[in-house]
Backbone as numpy.savetxt, mean C-alpha at the origin, in Angstrom:
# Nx Ny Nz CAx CAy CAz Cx Cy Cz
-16.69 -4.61 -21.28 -17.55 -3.41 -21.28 -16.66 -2.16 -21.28
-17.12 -1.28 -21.83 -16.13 0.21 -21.70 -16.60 0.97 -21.25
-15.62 1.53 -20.89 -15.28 2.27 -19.85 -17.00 3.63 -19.96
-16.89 4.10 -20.96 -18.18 5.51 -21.39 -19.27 4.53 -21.09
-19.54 2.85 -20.96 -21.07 2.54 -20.99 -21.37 2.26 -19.97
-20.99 2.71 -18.56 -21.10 2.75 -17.17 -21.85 3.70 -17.04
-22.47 3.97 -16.56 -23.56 5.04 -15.92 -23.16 5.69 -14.79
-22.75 6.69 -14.94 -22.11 7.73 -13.65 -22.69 7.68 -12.47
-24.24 7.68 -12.78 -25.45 8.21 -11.39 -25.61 6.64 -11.00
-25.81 5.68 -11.82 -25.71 3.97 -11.61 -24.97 3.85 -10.42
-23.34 4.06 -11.19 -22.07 3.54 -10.35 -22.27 4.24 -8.94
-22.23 6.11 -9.33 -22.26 6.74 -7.80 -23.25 5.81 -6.93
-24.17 5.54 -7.48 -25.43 5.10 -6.32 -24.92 3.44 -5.65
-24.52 2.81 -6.47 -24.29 1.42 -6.49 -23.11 0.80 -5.80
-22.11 2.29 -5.98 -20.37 1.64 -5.95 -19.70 2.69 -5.04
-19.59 3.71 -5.79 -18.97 5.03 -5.17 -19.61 5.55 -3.74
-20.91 6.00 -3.27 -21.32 6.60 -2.15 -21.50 5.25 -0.69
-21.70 3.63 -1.19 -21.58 2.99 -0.07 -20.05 2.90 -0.06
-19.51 2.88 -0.89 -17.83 2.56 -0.20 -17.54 3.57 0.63
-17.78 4.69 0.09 -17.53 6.17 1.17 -17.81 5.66 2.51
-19.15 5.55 2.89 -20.05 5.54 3.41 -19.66 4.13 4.96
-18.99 2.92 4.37 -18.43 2.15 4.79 -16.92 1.84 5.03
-16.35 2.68 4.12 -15.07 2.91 4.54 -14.90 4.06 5.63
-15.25 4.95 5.76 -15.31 6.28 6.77 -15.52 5.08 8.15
-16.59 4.61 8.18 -17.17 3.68 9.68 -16.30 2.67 9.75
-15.86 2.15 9.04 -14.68 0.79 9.38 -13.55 1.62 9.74
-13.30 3.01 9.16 -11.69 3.34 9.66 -11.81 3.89 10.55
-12.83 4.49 10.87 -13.52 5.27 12.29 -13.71 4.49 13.80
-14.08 3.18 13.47 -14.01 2.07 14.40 -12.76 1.35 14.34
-12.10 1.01 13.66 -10.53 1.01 13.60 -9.97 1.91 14.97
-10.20 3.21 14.44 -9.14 4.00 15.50 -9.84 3.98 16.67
-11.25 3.73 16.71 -11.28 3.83 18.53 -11.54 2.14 18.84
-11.21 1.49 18.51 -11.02 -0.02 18.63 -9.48 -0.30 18.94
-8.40 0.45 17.88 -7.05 1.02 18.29 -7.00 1.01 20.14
-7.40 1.90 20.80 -7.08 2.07 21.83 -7.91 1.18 23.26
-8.43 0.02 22.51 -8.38 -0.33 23.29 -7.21 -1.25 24.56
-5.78 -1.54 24.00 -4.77 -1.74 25.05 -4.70 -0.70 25.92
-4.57 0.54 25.66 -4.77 1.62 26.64 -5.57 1.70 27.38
-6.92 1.30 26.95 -8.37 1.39 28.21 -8.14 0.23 28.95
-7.88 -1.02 28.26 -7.65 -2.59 29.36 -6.24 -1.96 30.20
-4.92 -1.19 30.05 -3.86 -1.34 30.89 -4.50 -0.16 31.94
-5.24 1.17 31.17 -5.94 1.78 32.42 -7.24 1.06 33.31
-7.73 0.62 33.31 -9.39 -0.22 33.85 -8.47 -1.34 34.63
-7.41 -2.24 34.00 -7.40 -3.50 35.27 -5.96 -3.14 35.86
-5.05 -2.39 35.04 -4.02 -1.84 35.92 -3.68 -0.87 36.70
-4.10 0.45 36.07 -4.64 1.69 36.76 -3.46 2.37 35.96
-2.65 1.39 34.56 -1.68 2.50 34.21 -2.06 3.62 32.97
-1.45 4.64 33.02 -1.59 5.67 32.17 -0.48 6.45 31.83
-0.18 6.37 30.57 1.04 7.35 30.79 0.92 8.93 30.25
1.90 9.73 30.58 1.47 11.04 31.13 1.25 11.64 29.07
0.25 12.81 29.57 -0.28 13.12 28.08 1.14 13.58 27.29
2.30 14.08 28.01 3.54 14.59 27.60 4.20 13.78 26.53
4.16 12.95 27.49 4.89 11.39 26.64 4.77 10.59 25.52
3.25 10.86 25.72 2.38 10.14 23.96 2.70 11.28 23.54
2.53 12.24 23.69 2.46 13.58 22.30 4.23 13.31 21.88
5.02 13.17 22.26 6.63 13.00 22.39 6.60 11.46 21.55
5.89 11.00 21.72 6.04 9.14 20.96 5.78 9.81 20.03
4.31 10.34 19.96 3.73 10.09 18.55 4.50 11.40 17.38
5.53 12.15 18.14 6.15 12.90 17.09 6.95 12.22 17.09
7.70 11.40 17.89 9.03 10.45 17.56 8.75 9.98 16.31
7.47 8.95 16.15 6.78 8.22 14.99 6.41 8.94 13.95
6.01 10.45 13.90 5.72 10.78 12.84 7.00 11.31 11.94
7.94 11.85 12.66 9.24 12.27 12.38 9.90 11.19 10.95
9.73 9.98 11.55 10.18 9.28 10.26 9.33 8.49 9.60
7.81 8.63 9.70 7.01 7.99 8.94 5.89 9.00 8.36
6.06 10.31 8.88 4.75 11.30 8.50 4.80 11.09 7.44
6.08 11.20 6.31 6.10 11.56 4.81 4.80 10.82 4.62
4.88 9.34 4.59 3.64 8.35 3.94 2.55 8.52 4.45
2.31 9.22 5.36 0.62 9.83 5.52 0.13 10.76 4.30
0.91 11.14 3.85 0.79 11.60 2.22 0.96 11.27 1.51
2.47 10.34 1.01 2.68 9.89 -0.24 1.87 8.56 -0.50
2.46 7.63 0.26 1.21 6.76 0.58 -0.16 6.35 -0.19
-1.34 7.62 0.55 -2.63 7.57 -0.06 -2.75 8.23 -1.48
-1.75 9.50 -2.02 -1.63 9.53 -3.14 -1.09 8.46 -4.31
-0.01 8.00 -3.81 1.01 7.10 -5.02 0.20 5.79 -4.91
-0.65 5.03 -4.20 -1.11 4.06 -4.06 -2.43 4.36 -4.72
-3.16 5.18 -4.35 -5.00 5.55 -5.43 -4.89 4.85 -6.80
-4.02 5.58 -7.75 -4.15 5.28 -8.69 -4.48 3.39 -9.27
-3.87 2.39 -8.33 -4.00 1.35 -8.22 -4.56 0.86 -7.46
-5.05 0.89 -6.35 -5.89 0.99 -5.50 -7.31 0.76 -5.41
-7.61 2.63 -5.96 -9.03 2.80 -6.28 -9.50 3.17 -4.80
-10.73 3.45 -5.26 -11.20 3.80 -3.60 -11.98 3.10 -2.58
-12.43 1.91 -2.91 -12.75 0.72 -1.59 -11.33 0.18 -1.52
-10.25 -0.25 -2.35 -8.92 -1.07 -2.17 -8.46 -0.06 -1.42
-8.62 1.39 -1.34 -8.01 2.35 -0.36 -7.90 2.09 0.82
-9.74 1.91 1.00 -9.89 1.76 2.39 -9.36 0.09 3.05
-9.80 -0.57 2.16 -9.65 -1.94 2.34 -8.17 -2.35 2.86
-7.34 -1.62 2.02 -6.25 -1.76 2.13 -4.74 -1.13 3.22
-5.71 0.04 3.87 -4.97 0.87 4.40 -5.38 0.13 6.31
-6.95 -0.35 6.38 -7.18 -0.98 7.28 -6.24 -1.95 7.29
-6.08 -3.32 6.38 -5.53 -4.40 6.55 -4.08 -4.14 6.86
-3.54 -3.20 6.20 -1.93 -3.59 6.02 -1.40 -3.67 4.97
-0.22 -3.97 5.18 0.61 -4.72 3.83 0.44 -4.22 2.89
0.75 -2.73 2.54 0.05 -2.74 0.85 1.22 -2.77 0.06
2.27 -2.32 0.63 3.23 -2.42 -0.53 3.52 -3.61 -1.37
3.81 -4.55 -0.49 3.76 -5.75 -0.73 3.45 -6.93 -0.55
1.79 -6.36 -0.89 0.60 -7.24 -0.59 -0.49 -7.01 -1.85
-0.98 -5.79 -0.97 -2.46 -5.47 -1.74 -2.07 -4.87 -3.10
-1.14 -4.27 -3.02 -0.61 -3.14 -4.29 -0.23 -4.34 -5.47
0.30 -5.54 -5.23 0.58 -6.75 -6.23 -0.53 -7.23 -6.73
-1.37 -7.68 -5.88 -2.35 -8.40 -6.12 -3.65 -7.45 -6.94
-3.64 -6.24 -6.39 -4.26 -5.41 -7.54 -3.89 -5.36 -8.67
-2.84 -4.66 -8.88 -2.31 -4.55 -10.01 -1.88 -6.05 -11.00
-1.82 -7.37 -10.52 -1.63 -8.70 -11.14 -3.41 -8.54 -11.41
-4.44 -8.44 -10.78 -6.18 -8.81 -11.13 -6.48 -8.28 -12.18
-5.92 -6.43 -12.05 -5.84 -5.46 -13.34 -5.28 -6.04 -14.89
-4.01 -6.58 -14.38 -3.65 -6.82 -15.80 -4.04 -8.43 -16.19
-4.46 -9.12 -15.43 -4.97 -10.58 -15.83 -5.87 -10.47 -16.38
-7.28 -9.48 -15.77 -8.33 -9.70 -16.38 -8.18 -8.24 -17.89
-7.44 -7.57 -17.97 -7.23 -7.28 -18.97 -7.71 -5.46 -19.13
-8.10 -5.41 -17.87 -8.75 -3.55 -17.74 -7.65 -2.26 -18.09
-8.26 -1.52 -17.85 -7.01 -0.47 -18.18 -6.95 0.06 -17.04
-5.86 0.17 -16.20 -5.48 1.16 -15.23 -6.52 2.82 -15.32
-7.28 3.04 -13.82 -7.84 3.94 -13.62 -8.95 4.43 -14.16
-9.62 3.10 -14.58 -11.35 2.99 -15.21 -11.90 2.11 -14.42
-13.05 2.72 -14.05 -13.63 2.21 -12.98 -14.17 -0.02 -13.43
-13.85 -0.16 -13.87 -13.68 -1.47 -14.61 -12.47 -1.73 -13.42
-10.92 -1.45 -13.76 -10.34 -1.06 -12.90 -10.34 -1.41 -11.00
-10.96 -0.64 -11.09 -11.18 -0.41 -9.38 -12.24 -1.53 -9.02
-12.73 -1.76 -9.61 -13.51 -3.05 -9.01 -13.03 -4.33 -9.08
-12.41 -4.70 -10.62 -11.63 -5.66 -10.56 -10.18 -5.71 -9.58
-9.69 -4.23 -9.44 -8.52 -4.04 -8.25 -9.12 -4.60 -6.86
-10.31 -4.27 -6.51 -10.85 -4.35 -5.79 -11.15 -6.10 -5.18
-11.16 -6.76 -6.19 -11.38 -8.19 -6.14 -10.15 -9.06 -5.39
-9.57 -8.10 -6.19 -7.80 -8.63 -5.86 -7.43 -8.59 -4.61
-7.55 -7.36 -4.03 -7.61 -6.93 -3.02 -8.23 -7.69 -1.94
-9.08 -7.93 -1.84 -10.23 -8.98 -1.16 -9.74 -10.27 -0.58
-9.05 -11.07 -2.39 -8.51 -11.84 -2.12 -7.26 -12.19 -1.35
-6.56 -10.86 -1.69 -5.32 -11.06 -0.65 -5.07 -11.07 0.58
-6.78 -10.57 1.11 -6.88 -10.35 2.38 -7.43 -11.60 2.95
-8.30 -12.36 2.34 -8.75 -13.79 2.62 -7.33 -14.45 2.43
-6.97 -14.53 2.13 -5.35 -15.82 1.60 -4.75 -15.34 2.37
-4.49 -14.02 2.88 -3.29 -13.44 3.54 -3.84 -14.00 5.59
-5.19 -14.00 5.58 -5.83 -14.19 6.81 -5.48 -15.61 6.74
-5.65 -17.21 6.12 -5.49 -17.93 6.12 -3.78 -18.56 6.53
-3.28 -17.87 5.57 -1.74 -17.62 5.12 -1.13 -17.60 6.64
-1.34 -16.39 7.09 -0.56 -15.95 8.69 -1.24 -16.66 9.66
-2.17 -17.16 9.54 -2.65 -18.21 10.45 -2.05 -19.55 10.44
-1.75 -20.17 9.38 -1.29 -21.50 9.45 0.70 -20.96 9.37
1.07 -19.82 9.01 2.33 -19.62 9.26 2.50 -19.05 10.85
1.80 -18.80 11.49 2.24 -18.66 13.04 2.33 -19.57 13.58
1.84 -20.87 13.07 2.01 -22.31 13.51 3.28 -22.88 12.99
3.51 -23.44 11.99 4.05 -24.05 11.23 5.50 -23.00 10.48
5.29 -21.60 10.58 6.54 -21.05 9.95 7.81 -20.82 10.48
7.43 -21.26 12.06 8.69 -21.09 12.30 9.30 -22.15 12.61
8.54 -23.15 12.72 8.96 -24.59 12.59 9.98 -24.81 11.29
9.42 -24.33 10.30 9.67 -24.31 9.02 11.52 -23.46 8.92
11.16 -22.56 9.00 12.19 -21.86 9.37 13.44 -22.35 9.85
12.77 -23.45 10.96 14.03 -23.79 12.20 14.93 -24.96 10.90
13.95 -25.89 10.33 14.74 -27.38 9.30 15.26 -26.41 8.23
15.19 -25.52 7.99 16.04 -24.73 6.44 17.33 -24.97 6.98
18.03 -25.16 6.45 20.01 -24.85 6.30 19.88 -23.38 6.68
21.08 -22.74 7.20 20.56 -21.38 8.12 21.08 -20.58 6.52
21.93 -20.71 5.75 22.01 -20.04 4.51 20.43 -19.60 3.97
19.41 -20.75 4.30 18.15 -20.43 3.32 17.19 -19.83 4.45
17.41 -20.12 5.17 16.81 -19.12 6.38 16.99 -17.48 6.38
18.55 -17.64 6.33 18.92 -15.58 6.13 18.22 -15.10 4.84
18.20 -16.14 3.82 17.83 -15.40 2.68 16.53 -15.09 2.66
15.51 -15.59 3.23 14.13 -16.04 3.82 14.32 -14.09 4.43
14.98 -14.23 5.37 14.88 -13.06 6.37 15.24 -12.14 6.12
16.52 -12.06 5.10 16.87 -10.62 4.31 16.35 -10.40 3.38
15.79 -11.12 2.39 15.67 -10.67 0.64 14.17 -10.69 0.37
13.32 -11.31 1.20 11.62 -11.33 0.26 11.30 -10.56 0.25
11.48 -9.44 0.91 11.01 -7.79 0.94 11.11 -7.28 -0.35
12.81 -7.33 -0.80 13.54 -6.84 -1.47 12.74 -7.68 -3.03
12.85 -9.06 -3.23 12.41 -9.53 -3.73 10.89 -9.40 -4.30
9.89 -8.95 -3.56 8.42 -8.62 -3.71 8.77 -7.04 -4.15
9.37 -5.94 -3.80 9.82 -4.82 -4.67 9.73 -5.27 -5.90
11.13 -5.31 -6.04 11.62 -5.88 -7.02 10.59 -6.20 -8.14
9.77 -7.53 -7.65 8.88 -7.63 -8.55 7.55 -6.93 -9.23
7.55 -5.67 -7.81 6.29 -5.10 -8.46 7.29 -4.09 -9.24
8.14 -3.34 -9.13 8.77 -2.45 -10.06 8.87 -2.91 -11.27
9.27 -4.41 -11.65 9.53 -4.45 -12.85 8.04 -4.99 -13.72
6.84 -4.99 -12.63 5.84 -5.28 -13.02 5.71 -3.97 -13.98
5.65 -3.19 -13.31 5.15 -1.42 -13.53 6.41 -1.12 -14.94
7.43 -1.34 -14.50 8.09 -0.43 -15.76 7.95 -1.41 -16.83
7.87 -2.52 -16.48 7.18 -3.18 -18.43 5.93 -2.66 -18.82
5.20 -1.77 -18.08 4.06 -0.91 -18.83 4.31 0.28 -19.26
5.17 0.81 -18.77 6.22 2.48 -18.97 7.31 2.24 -18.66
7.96 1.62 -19.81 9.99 1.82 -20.15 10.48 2.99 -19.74
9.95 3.45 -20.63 10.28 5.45 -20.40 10.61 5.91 -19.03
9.76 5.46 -18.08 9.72 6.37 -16.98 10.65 5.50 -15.67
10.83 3.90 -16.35 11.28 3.26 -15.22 12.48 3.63 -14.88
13.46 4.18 -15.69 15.17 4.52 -15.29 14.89 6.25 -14.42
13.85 7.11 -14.58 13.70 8.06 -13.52 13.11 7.38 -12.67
12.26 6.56 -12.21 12.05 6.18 -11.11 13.62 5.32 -10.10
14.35 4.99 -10.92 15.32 4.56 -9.97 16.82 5.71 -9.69
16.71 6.24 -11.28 17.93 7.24 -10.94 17.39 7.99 -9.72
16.09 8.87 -9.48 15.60 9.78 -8.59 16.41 9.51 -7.33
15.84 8.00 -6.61 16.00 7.57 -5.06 17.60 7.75 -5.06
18.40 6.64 -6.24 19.77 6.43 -5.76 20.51 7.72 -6.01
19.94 8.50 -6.56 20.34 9.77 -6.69 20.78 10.64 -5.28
19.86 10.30 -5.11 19.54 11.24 -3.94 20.09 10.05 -2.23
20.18 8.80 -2.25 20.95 8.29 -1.27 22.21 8.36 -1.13
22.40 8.43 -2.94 24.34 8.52 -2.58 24.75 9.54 -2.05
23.89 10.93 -2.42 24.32 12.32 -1.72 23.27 12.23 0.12
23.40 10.99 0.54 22.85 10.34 1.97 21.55 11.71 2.27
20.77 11.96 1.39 19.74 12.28 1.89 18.04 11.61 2.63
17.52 12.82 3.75 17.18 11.68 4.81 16.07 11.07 3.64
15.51 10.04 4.29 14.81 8.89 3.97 13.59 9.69 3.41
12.80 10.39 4.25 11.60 11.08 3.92 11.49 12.10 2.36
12.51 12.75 2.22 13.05 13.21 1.27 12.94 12.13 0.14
14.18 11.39 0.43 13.88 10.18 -0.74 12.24 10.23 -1.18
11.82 9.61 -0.44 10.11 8.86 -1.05 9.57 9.82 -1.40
9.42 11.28 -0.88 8.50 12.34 -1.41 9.14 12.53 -2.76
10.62 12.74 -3.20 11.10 13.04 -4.26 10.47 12.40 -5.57
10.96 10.89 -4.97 10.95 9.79 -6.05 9.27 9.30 -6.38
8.93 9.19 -5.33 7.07 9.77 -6.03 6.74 10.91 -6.86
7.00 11.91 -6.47 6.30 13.28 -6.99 7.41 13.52 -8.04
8.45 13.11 -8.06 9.62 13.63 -8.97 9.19 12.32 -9.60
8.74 11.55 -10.09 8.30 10.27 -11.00 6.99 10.82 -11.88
6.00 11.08 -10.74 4.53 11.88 -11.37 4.98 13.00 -12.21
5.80 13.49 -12.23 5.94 14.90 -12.96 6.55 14.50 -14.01
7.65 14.03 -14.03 7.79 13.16 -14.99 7.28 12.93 -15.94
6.68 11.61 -15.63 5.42 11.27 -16.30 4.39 12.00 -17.28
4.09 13.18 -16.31 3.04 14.43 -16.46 3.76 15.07 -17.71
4.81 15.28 -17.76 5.70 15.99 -18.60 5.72 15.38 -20.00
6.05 13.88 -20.12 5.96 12.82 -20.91 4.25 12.71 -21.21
3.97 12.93 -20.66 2.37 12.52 -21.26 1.97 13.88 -22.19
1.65 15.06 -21.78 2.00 15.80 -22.55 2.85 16.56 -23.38
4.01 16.02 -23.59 4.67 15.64 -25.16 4.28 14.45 -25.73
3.21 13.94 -25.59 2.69 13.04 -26.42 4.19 11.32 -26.54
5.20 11.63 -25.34 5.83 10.45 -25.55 5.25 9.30 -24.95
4.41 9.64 -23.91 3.64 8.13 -23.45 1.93 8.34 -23.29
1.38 7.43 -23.37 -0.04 7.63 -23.59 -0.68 6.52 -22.49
């Protein structure tokens, strides 16, 4: 089906205003569901710690993670979509989780990136990774570290240093076999900017927004479409 024979007022009514609608209340109950270790250590212990101290954590924490409270929900939308947003930002894992498995549903079933065709089929993906991934860490909190222990310790480190690196890896070169063009600025940007040891936060805002522009630039010179 294409993309123009969707019905705008259809979709809004059908797709767009309950996801709103249910994503807002799941992330809303999220954060005051969040605190409940704090209400159980205040109610059966009587502990609390002083308001000074959390405000002092939570800038410790934002100090080197604020950047992705921005880059984050921007650089991720586009693949995403907006229930995989929510879906995804609740669960976890998106880098290298939900963000694969979208983008593998996208191009299996054959949609075009950022048509609402798109976001629903992203959306599927998404779903699934969260069912497999719930199954997955359940039978690996049993059995993985068992698993772990019989490896030769060579296949163990590699286990513990590289799948990160490895699941990168694979979504990057997922992405730049759809845009050649843009994949050597997406890597010159970061190492660019590590060799001259700039901080971390820097990096990711750069190499996102210095990638989008890019892009933006390339799209209107008509070199990528």
């Amino acid at each position: 089906m294409a993309a123009e024979q969707i019905n705008e007022q259809k979709y809004r009514e059908v797709w767009t205003t309950p996801v709103i609608r249910l994503g807002i209340s799941t992330m809303l109950l999220a954060c005051v569901l969040s605190f409940i270790p704090l209400i159980y250590l205040y109610m059966v212990h009587g502990i609390l710690p002083p308001f000074s101290a959390s405000l002092t954590a939570w800038g410790l924490v934002a100090s080197v993670f604020g950047a992705f409270y921005i880059v984050e929900p921007i650089s991720y939308y586009p693949i995403l979509g907006l229930a995989g947003t929510y879906i995804s930002f609740l669960s976890g894992n998106i880098s290298n989780l939900r963000l694969p498995c979208s983008a593998m549903a996208q191009e299996v079933v054959g949609v075009e990136e950022g048509t609402k065709q798109a976001e629903i089929i992203g959306t599927m993906g998404i779903i699934g990774s969260v069912v497999v991934n719930l199954v997955g860490v359940t039978l690996a909190a049993f059995v993985g570290a068992w698993l772990i222990g019989i490896f030769p310790a060579f296949v163990a480190d590699a286990f513990r240093k590289f799948t990160a690196p490895a699941i990168f890896g694979a979504v990057f070169g997922q992405f730049a076999m759809r845009q050649p063009k843009l994949a050597p600025f997406a890597l010159v940007i970061p190492l660019s900017l590590l060799y001259f040891k700039a901080p971390i936060w820097l990096v990711i805002l750069a190499s996102v927004f210095g990638t989008i522009a890019i892009s933006r630039i390339f799209y209107k010179a008509k070199i990528i479409h």
